[in-house]
ZADO-1210 file (C-alpha; in nm, 4 decimals, padded with zeros to 6 digits):
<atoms>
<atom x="01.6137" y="01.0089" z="-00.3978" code="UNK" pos="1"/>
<atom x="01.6138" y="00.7580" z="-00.6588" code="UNK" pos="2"/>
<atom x="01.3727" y="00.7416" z="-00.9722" code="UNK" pos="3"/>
<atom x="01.0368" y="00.5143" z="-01.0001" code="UNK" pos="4"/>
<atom x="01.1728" y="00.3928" z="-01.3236" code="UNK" pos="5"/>
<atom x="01.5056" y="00.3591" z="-01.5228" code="UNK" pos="6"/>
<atom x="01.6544" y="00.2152" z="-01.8474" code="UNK" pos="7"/>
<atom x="01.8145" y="-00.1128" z="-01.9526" code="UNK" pos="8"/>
<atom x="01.9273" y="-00.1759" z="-02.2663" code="UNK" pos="9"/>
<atom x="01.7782" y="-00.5625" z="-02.3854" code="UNK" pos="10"/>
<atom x="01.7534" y="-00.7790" z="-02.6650" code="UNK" pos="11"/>
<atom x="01.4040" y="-00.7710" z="-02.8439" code="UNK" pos="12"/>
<atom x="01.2770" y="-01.0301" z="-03.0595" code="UNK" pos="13"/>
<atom x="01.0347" y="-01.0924" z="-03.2578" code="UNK" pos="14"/>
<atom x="01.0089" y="-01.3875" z="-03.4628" code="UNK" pos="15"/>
<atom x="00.7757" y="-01.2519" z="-03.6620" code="UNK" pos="16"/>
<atom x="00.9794" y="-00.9571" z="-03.7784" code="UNK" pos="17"/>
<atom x="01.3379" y="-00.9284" z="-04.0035" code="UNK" pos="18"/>
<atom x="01.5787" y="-00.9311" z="-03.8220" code="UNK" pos="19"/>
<atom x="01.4227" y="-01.1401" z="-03.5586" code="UNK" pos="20"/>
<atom x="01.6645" y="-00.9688" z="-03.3023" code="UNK" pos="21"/>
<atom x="01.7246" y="-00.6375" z="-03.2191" code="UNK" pos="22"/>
<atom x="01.8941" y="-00.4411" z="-02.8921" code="UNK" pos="23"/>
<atom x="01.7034" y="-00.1408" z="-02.7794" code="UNK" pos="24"/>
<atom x="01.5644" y="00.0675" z="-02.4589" code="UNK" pos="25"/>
<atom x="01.3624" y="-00.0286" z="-02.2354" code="UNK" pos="26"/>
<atom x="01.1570" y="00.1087" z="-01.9068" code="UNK" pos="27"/>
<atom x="01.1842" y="-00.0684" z="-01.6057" code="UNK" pos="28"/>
<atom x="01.0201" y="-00.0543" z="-01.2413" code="UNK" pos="29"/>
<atom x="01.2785" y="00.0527" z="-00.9994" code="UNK" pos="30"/>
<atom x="01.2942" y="-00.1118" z="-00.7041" code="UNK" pos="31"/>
<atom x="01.5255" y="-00.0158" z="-00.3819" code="UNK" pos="32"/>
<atom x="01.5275" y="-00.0959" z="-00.0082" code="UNK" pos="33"/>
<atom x="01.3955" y="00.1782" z="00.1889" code="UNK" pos="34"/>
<atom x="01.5076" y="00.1478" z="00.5800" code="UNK" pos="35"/>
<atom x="01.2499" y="00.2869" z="00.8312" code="UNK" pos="36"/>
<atom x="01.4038" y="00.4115" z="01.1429" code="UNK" pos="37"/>
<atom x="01.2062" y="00.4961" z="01.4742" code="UNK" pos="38"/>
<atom x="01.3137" y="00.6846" z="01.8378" code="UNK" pos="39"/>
<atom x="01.2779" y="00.9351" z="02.0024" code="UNK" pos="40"/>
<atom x="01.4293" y="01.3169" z="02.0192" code="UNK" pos="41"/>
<atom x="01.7850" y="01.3440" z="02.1225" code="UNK" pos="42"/>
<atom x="02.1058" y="01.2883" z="02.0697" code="UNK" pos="43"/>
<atom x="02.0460" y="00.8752" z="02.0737" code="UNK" pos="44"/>
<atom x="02.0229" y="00.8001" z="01.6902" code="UNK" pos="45"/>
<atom x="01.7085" y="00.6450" z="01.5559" code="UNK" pos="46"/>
<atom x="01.6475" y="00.2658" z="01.5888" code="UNK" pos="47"/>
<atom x="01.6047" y="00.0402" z="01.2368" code="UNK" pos="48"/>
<atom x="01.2460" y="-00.0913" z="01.2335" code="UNK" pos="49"/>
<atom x="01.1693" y="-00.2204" z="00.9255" code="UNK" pos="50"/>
<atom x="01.2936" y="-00.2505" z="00.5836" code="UNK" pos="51"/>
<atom x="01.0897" y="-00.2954" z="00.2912" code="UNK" pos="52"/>
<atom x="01.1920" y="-00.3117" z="-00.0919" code="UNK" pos="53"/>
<atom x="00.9750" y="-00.0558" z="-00.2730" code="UNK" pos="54"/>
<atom x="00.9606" y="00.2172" z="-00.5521" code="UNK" pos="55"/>
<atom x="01.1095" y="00.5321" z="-00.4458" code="UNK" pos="56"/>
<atom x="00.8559" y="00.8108" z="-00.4440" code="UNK" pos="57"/>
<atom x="00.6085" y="00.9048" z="-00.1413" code="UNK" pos="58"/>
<atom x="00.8519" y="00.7671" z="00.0693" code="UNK" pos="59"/>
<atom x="00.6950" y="00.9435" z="00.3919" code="UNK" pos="60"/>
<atom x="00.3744" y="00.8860" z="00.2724" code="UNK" pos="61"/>
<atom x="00.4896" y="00.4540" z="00.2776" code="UNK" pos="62"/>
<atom x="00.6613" y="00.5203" z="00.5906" code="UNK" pos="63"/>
<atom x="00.4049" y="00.6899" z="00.7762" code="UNK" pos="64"/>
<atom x="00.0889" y="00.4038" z="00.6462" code="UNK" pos="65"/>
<atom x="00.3764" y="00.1261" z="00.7418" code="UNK" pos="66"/>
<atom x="00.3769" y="00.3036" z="01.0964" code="UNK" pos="67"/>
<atom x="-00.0270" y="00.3031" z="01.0960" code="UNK" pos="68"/>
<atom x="-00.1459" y="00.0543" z="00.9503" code="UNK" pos="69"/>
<atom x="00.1153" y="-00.1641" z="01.1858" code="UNK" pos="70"/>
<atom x="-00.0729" y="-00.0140" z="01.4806" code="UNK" pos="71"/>
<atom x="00.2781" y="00.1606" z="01.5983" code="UNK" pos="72"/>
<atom x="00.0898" y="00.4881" z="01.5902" code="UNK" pos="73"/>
<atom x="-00.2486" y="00.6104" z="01.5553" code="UNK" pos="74"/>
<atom x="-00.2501" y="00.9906" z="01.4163" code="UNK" pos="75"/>
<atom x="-00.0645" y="01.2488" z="01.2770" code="UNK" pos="76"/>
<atom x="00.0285" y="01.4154" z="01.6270" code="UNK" pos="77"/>
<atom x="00.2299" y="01.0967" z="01.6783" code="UNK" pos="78"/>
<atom x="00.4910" y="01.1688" z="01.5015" code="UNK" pos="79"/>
<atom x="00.6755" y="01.4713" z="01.5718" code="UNK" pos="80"/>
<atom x="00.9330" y="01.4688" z="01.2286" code="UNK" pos="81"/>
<atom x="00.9833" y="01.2033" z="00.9654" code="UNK" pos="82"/>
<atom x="01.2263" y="01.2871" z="00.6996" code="UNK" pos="83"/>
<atom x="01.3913" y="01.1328" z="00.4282" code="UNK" pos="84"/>
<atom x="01.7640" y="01.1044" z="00.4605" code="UNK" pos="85"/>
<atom x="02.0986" y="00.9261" z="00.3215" code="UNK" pos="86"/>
<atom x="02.2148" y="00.6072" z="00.4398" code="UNK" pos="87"/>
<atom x="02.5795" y="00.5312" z="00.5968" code="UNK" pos="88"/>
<atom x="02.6444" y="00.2858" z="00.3005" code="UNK" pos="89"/>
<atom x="02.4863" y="00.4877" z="00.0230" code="UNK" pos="90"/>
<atom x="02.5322" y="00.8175" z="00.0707" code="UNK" pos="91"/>
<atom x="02.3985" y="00.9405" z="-00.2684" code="UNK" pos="92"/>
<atom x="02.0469" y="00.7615" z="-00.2365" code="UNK" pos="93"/>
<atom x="01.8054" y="00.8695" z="00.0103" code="UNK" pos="94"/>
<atom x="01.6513" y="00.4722" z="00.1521" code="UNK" pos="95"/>
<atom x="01.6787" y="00.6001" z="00.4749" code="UNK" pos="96"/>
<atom x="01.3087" y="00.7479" z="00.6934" code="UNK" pos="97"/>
<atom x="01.4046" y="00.9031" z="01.0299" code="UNK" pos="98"/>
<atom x="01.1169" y="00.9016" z="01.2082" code="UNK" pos="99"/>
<atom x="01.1043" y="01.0881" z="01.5536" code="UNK" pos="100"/>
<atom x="00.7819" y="00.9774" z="01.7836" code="UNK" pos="101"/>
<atom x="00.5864" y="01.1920" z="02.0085" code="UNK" pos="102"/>
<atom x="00.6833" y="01.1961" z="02.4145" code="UNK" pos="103"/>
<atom x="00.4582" y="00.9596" z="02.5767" code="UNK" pos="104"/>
<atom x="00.4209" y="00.7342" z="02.3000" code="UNK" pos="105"/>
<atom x="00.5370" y="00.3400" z="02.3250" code="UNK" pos="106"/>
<atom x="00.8625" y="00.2647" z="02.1123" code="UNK" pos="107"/>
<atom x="00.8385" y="-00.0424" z="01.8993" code="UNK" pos="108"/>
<atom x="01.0056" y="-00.3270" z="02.0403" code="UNK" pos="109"/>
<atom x="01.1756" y="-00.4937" z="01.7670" code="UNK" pos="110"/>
<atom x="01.2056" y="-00.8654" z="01.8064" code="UNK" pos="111"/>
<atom x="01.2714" y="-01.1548" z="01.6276" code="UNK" pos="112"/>
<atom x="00.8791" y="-01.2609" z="01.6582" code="UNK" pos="113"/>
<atom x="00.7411" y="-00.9210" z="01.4899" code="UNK" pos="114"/>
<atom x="01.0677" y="-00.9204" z="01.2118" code="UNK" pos="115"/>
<atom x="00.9437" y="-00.6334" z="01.0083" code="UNK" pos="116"/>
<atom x="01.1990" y="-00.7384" z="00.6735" code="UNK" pos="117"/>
<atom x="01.0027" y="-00.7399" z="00.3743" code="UNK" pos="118"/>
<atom x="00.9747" y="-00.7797" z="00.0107" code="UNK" pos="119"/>
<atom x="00.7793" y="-00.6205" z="-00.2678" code="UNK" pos="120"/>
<atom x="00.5678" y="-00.9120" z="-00.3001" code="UNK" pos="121"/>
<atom x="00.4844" y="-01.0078" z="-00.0004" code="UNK" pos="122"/>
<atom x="00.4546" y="-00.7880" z="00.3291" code="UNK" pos="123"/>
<atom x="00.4755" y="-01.0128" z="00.6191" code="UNK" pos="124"/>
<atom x="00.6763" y="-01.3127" z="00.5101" code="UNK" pos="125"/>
<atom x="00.9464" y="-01.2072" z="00.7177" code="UNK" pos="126"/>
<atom x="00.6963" y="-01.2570" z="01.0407" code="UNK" pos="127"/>
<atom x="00.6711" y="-01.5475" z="01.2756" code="UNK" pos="128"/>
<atom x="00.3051" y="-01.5967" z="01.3227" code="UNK" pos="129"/>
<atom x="-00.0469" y="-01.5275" z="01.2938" code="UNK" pos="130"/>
<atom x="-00.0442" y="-01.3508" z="01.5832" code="UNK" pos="131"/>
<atom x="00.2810" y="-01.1460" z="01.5258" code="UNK" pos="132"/>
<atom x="00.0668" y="-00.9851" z="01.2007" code="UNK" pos="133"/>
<atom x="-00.3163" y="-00.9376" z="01.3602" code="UNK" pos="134"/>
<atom x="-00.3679" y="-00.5732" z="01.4822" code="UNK" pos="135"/>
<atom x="-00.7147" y="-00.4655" z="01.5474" code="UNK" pos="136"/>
<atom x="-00.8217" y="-00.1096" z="01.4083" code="UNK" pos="137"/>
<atom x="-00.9001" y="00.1640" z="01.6018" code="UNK" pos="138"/>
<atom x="-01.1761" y="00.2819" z="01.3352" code="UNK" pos="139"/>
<atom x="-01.5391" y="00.0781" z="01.3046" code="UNK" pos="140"/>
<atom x="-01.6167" y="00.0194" z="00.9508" code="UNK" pos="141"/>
<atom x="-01.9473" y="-00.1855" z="01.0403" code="UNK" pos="142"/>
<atom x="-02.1363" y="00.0893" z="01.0560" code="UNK" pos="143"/>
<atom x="-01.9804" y="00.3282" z="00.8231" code="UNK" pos="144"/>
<atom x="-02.3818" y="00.3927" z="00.5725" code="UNK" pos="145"/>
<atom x="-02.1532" y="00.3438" z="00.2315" code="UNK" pos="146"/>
<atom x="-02.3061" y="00.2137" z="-00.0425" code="UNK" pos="147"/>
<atom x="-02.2211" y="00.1721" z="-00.4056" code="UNK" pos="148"/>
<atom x="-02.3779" y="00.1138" z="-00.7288" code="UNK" pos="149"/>
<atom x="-02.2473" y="-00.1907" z="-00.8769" code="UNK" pos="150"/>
<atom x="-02.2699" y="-00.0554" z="-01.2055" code="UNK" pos="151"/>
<atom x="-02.0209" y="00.2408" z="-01.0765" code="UNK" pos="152"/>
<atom x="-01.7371" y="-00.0106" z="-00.9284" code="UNK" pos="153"/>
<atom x="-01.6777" y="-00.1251" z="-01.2858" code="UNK" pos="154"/>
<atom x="-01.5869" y="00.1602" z="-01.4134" code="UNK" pos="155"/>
<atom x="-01.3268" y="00.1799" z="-01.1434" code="UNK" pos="156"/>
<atom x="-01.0167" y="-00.0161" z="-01.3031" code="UNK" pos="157"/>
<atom x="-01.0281" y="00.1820" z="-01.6161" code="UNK" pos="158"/>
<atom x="-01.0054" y="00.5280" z="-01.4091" code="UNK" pos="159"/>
<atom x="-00.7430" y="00.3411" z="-01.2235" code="UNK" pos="160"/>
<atom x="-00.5471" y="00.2328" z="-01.4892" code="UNK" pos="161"/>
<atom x="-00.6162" y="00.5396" z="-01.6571" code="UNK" pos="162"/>
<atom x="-00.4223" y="00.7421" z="-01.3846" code="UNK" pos="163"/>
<atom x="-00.0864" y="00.5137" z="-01.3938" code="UNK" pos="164"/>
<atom x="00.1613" y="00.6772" z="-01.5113" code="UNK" pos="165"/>
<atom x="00.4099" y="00.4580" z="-01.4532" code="UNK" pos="166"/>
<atom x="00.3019" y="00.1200" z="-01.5554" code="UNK" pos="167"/>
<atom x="00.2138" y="00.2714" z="-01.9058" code="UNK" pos="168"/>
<atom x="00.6046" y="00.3011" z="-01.8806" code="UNK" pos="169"/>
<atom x="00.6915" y="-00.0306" z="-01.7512" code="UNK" pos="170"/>
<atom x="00.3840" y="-00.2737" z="-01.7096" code="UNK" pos="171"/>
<atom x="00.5064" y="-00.3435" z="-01.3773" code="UNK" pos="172"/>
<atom x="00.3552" y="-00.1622" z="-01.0810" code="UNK" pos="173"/>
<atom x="00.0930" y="-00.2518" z="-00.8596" code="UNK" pos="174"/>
<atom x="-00.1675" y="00.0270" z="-00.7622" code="UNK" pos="175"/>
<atom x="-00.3843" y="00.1306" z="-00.4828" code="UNK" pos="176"/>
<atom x="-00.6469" y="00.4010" z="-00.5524" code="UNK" pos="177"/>
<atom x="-00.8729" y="00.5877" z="-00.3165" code="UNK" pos="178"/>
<atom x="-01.2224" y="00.6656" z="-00.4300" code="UNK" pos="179"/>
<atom x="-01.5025" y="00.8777" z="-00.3116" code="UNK" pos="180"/>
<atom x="-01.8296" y="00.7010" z="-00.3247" code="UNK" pos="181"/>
<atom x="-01.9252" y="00.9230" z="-00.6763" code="UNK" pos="182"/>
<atom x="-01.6183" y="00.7244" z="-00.7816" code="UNK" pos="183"/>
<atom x="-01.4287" y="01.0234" z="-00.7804" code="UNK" pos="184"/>
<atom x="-01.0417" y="00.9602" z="-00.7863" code="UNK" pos="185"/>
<atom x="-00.8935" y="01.0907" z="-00.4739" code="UNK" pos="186"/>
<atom x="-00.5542" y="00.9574" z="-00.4330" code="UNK" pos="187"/>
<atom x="-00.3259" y="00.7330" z="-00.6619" code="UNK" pos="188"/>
<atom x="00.0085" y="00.5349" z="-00.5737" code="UNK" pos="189"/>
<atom x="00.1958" y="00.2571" z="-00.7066" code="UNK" pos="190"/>
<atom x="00.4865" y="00.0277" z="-00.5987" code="UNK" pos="191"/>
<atom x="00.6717" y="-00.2894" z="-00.7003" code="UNK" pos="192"/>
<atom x="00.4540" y="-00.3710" z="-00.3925" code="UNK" pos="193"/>
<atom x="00.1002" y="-00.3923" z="-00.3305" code="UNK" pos="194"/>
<atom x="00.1667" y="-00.3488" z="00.0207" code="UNK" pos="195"/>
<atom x="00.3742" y="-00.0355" z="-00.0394" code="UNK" pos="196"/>
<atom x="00.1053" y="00.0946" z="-00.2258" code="UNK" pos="197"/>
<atom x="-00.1463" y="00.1181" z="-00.0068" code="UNK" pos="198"/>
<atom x="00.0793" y="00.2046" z="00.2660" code="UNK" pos="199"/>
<atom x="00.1424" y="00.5098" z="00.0790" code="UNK" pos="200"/>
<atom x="-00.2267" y="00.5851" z="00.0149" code="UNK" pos="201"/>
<atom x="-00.2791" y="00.5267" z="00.3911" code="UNK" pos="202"/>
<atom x="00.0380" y="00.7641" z="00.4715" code="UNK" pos="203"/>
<atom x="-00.0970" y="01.0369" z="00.2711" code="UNK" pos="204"/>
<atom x="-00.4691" y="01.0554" z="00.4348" code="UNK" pos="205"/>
<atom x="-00.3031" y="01.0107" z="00.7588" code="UNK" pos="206"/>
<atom x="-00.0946" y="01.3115" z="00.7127" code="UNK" pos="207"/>
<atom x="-00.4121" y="01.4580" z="00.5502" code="UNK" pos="208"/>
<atom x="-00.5590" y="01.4339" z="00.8604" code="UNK" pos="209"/>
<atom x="-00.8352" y="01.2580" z="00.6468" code="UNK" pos="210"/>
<atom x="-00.8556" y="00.9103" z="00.8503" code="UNK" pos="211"/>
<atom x="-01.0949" y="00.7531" z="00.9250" code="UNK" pos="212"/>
<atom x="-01.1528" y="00.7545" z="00.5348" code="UNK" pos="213"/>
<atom x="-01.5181" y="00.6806" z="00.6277" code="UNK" pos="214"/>
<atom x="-01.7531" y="00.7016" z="00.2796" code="UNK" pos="215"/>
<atom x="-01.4456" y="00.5729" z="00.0923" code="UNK" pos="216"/>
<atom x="-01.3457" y="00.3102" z="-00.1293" code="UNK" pos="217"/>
<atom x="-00.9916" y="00.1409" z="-00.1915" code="UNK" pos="218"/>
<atom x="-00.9466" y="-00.0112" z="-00.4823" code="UNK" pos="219"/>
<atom x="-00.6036" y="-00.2456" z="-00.5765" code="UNK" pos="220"/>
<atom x="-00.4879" y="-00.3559" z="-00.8905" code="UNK" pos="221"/>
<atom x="-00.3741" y="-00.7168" z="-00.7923" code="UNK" pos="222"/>
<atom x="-00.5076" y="-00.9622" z="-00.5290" code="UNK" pos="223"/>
<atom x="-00.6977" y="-00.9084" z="-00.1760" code="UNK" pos="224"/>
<atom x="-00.4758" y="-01.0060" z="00.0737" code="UNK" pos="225"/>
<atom x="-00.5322" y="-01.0969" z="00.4485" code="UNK" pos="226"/>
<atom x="-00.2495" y="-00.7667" z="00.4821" code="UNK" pos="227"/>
<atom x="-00.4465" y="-00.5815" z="00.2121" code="UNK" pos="228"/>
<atom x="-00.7752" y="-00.5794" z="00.4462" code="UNK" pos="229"/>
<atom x="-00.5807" y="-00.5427" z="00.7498" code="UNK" pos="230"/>
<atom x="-00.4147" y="-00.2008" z="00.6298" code="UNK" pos="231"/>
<atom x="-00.7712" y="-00.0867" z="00.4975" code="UNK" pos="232"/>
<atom x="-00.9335" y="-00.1458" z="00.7940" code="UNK" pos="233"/>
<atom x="-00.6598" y="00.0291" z="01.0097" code="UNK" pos="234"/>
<atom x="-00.7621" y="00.3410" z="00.7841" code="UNK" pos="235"/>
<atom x="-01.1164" y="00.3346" z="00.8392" code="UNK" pos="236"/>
<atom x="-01.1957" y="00.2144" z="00.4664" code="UNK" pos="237"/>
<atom x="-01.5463" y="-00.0022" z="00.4526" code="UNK" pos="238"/>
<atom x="-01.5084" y="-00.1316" z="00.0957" code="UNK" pos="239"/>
<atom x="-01.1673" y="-00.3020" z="-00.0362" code="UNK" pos="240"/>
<atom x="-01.1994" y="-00.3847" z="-00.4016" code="UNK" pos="241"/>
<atom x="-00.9647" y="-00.6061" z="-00.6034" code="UNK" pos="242"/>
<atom x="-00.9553" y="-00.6894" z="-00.9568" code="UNK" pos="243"/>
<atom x="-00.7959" y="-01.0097" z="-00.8801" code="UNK" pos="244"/>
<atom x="-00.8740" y="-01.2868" z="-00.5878" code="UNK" pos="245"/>
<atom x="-00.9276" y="-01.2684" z="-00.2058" code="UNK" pos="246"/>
<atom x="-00.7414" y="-01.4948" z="00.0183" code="UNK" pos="247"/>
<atom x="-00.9640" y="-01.7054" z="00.2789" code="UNK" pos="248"/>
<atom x="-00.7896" y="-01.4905" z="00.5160" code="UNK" pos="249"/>
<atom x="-00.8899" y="-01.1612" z="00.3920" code="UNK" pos="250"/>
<atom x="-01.2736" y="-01.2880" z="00.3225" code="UNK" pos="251"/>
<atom x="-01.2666" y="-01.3505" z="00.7467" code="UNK" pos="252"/>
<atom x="-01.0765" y="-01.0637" z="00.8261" code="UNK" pos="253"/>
<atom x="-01.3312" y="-00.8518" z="00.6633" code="UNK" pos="254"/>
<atom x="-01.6331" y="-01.0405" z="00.7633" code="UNK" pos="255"/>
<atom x="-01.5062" y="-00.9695" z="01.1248" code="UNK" pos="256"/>
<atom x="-01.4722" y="-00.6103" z="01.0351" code="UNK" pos="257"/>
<atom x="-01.7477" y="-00.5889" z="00.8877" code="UNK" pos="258"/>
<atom x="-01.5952" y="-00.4428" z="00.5575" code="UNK" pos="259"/>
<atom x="-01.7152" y="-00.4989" z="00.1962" code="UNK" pos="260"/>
<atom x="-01.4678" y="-00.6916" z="00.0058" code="UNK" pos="261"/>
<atom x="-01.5013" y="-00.7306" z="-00.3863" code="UNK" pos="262"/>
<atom x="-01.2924" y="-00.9051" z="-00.5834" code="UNK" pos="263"/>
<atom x="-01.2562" y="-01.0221" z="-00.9387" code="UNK" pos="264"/>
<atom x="-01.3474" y="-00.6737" z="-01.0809" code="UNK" pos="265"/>
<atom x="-01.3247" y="-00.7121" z="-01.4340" code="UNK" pos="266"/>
<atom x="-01.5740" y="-00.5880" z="-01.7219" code="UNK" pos="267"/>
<atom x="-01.9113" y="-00.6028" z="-01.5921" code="UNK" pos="268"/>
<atom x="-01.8774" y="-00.8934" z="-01.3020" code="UNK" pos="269"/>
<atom x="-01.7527" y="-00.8810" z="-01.0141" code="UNK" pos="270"/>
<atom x="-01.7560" y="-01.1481" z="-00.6949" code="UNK" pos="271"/>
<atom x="-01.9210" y="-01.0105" z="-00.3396" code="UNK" pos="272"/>
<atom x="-01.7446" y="-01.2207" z="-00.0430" code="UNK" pos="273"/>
<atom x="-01.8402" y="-00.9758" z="00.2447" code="UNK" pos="274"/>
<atom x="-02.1180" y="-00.7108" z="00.3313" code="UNK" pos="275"/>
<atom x="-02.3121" y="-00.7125" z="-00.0076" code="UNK" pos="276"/>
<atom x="-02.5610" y="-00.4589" z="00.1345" code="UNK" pos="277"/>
<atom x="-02.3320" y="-00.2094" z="00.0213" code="UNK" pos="278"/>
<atom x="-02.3588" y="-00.3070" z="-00.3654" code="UNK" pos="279"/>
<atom x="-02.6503" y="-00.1272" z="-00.5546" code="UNK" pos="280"/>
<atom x="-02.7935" y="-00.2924" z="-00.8408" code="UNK" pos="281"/>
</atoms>
């Protein structure tokens, strides 16, 4: 399996220094394409569904939220194996998840209006429509009783940051946390991809056996996407919080769901776009 980060040797300068230019080290995010492959049990090999440029690391754990939070299954008793194996054309990296479904459960039809190719900035640009992307949640977040001190939810990003390990290396990782409603930090990932990120969160409570993550709080280190909402709500999470901006799409995506969505976390402010009832002050 490959490594989150690796070395590079580049030119540094500094204009303000003598000499202006020097070579030395430096940490970079890795990033490799990780091919997700789904059938059933049998001889018959396993069919390519999607492939996604990530970080390596938690690779199950990004396979299995990918699977979820794309409606394609619905618990851990859906999956019978999923295991991390070599490719044909690389055979000494592991970018290869071998998923085997349960009996009884509907294979993924893989067409060219549901192309599931994507990158590790965006998640569904490889997708035809609207429509091809929408998947309702089989968890109700409307109700879920959460609520949340304001003044709590900006100490978030600090505990977040706080906990990567990675971008301390590199300064270029996106992360997804999962909080308890003490702001307790339950789970950590990060990716190249925001996406990725959270799939991996979602992948880990799934094989937790922890979904719906009712009482819980996600909390991402970029922007709130329409994809970003979509994948929380497919986990049962009733308060996305972003330290960047919401799309218009993920403000009505979670005003339909009835999720809290916060964005522009920073310092002491912070923006309210859905379900404000949930905020303390």
């Amino acid at each position: 399996m490959g490594r989150a980060t690796d070395r590079r040797t580049v030119l540094r300068i500094d204009t303000a220094a003598q000499p202006a230019a020097r070579r030395r080290p430096d940490t970079l995010s890795a990033e490799e394409p990780l091919e997700i492959r789904v059938g059933r049990a049998g001889p018959d090999p396993r069919r390519p569904l999607a492939v996604t440029m990530r970080t390596p690391g938690d690779d199950l754990d990004l396979a299995m939220g990918f699977l979820l939070t794309e409606g394609l299954i619905g618990a851990t008793d859906d999956v019978v194996t999923a295991q991390l194996c070599a490719g044909t054309d690389t055979p000494n990296t592991y970018n290869v998840v071998d998923v085997v479904l349960a009996d009884g459960l509907p294979e993924p039809q893989t067409d060219p209006s549901r192309n599931f190719y994507t990158t590790s900035s965006c998640g569904v640009c490889g997708k035809a429509s609207i429509d091809a992307i929408r998947t309702r949640s089989r968890f109700a977040v409307d109700t879920d009783p959460l609520t949340v001190p304001a003044e709590l939810l900006t100490v978030l990003p600090d505990r977040l940051r706080a906990a990567q390990r990675a971008f301390e290396r590199t300064g270029g990782l996106h992360a997804a946390g999962l909080f308890t409603r003490d702001g307790d930090l339950v789970v950590l990932r990060e990716d190249v991809g925001r996406h990725n990120a959270v799939d991996k969160v979602v992948g880990w409570a799934l094989r937790e056996q922890r979904l719906p993550l009712r009482d819980h709080l996600l909390l991402v280190s970029g922007r709130a996407s329409f994809e970003l909402t979509q994948k929380a709500w497919m986990a049962g999470i009733p308060l996305l919080a972003a330290v960047s901006a919401p799309s218009t799409l993920a403000v009505d995506l979670a005003a339909e769901a009835g999720m809290t969505l916060v964005g522009f976390l920073r310092g002491t402010t912070m923006n309210v776009y859905t379900r404000p009832d949930r905020i303390t002050t």
